[in-house]
C-alpha angles and dihedrals in degrees: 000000000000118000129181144155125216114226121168108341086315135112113224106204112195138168123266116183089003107303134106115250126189139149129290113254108240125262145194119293112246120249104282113245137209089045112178148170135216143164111251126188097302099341141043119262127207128215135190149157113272114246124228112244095015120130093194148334137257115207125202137208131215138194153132099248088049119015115214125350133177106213108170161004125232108190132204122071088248095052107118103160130067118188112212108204134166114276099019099104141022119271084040107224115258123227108241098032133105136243152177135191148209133196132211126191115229136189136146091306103051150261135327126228116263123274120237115289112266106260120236116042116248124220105227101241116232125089104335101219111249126274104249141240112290097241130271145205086037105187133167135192130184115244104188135321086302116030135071125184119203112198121189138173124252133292112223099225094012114130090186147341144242124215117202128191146189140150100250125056088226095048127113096256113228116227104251099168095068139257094277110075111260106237099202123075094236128062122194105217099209128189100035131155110261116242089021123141109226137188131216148196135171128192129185126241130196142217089283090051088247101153129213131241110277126252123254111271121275124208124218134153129216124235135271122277124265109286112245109257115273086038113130122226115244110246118224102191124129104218108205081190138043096014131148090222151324129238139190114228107209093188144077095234112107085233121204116208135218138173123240095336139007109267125129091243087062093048111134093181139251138308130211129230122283083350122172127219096357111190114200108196131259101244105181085193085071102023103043131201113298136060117274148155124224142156110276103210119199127204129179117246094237073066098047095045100049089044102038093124095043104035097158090072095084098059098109091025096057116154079234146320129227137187114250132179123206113215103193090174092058141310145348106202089171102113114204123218129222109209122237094223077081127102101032128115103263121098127230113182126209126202105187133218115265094221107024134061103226128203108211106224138202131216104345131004091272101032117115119297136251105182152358122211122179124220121271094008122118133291103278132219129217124176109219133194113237116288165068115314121171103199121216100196097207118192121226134213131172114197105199099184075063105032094222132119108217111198112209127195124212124235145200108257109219130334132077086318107047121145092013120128113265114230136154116237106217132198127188120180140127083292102044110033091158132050130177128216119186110198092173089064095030079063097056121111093355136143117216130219132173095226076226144111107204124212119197107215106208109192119217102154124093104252140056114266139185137213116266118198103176102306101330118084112239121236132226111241079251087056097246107143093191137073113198124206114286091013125111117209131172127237121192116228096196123206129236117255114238131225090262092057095256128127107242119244109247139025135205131230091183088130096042113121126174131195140097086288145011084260109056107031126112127229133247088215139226098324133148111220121202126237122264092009139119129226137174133229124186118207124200141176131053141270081303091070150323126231119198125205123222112272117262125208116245106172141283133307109238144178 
């Protein structure tokens, strides 16, 4: 047994029953248990059980603004509480924000090692700062087939941000910018799927981690793949000179264009939405070099881009044909629309003729066109907008020794309707999403007129002229809007369609001039012309003046 006196400040250490006795050197205090941590009053108070041997204890602060932090000493070996206020240690403690603590016994030998960490996290009391604003001003772009960056304005109060995504508006939005706030206003979105439509939110968090109510949902896709190589980019560019053609997209589809089939060696180029006077160039590597007509297929670029590796696939599935015509000799001023039925969710199938091109019109004969489809090719399908459409099939020829395109309508061979015009009435709606037309059996048992009278310009004069109807200047069915000096070209003089559906009878060019300009050109006077026939004209003089000859009959115009 251990025996001493203390003199002076000394310990005298002696024997008893022979041994000598003395006293134990110090040693370091244990880890201090039962540490806790509670809110009191405004401030948090730690708690914890006294350690024999301490002298006092040192108490820790943790947290994500400021790591860890030691911000006190409470002396005396029975001390068991500390009490964390604002102010009484550096870093102060900030109301709102959380916090947890540790605690370490201490005496003349030295520290202990720090208890656990207090479970759960305290919010420190005192004036939470406010939830902030839900971002505004949420924008995306796509940066490339696999990234997407999102770009918003500003929270008031907001220390960072989180960006959630999914593929569906309505889905659950999973976090993607990472469990820790973003502190930018702008997130790049990596390692998508090309060609992919995403959806996006952002909300705003604050210095207690307290998070905003999320933004509505934003839908962006990302681009197209990268195009295999050999594949040729689609030019957008609208040529006001030396183009093929031009065209006037009715729609609001971004539209890519190709000649005969879909095949990136036939690629014309692309055409914007609702886009005027379009010119495609005239690209003699996929033209070629001689004249030539052809079906001009169109495809969106939401096509293009999910089947750029397959383009083939879209043959019978085009956004629309039409029928074009290549001039390689000059220029083609005819400008084709695209109509804007096209591009909705209704179906309108097409089986074609096994002998005859047909141009699918709308309205009248010569009213605006949907649609081209080529003989013996496969069924076709257009998507359609809801609607009533009445279809004019018009058949197309190019005669090349000529150089002319002759349009013939169809008509009804005896009976009430003979002689009228044959069209399709269609009609797309919820109750009807798919509708057939048959053009092989639209063609049975049918006459065939032009709806037109044709008058052949020989040009005997010196100089170039042109075809003046009223004001506007008169195409040739090739598009060419000149006749030089020397040349013969046909223009068609086309005949109204009466109530019955027939074509009448006769047409005036009354109001026909022809010369290098509207001032100088001469009439062709106040004639009647007859349907489906051809007559001549001969023009003579200079830029002085033209003279025109009367008209003289040549023949009919026939299938």
């Amino acid at each position: 047994m251990k025996r001493g006196i203390v003199l002076g400040g000394f310990i005298l250490c002696f024997f008893i029953l022979g041994t000598l006795t003395g006293c134990d050197d110090p040693e370091i205090p244990a880890v201090p248990g039962g540490v806790t941590a509670a809110v009191d009053g405004d401030g948090i108070r730690v708690s914890w059980n006294p350690v024999s041997g301490a002298e006092s204890y040192v108490i820790y602060r943790l947290s994500s603004e400021d790591g860890e932090v030691n911000i006190g000493t409470a002396p005396g070996q029975q001390t068991s509480s500390f009490l964390d206020t604002t102010g009484t240690s550096t870093p102060s403690a900030v109301p709102g924000t959380s916090y947890t603590y540790a605690v370490a016994a201490r005496n003349s030998v030295g520290t202990s090692e720090k208890s656990s960490w207090t479970t759960p996290s305290r919010v420190f009391p005192g004036v939470n700062p406010q939830i902030p604003a839900v971002p505004t001003g949420v924008t995306a772009v796509a940066q490339s087939s696999s990234t997407i960056t999102i770009h918003w304005n500003p929270s008031e109060g907001a220390v960072g941000y989180k960006v959630y995504r999914d593929t569906t508006s309505a889905g659950t939005f999973e976090n993607v910018s990472g469990s820790t706030p973003w502190t930018g206003i702008s997130f790049p979105d990596e390692g998508l799927q090309a060609n992919t439509d995403y959806f996006y939110r952002v909300s705003a968090v604050n210095s207690s981690g307290d998070e905003s109510e999320k933004s509505a949902p934003i839908q962006i896709k990302t681009g197209p793949p990268p195009p295999p190589p050999g594949l040729p980019s689609v030019d957008w560019t609208s040529y006001t000179t030396d183009y093929v053609f031009r065209v006037r997209n009715n729609t609001n589809e971004r539209l890519v264009a190709f000649i005969r089939n879909i095949t990136p060696g036939n690629m014309l180029g692309g055409v914007d939405a609702l886009a005027n006077m379009h010119g495609f160039k005239k690209d003699t590597v996929v033209l070629g070099t001689q004249s030539s007509d052809f079906p001009v297929i169109f495809i969106t670029e939401e096509q293009y881009n999910a089947n750029i590796n397959n383009l083939s696939v879209l043959e019978q599935t085009p956004f629309t044909r039409i029928y074009g015509y290549y001039n390689a000799v000059g220029n083609n001023e005819t400008v084709y629309e695209i109509n804007a039925g096209l591009g909705g969710r209704f179906t309108l199938e097409i089986t074609p003729s096994l002998t005859r091109n047909v141009e699918l019109r709308l309205s009248q004969p010569h009213g605006p066109t949907l649609g081209y489809v080529t003989a013996q090719g496969h069924d076709t399908f257009f998507k359609m907008n809801e609607g009533f459409y009445r279809v004019y099939p018009i058949v197309r020829l190019y005669n090349q020794f000529r150089n002319e395109i002759i349009s013939f309508t169809p008509t009804w061979k005896g009976g009430p309707m003979d002689g009228s015009a044959k069209s399709v009435s269609v009609g797309l709606d919820s109750g009807t999403p798919v509708f057939r037309i048959n053009i092989h059996e639209l063609l049975l048992d049918t006459n065939f007129s032009t709806g037109s009278a044709f008058i052949i310009v020989e040009n005997q004069g010196s100089s170039g002229v042109q075809v003046f109807n009223g004001g506007v200047v008169e195409l040739t069915s090739t598009g060419g809007n000149f006749v030089n000096a020397g040349q013969t070209r046909m223009y068609q003089v086309n005949m109204a369609e009466l109530s019955d559906g027939k074509f009448a009878l006769k047409a005036s060019v009354n109001s026909y001039r022809i010369g290098s300009n509207q001032i100088n050109a001469g009439a062709i006077g106040n004639i009647e012309l007859d349907l489906d026939q051809i007559y001549r004209v001969i023009v003579t003089g200079n830029d002085g003046g033209f003279s025109v000859s009367a008209p003289v009959w040549e023949g009919i115009m026939e299938l």
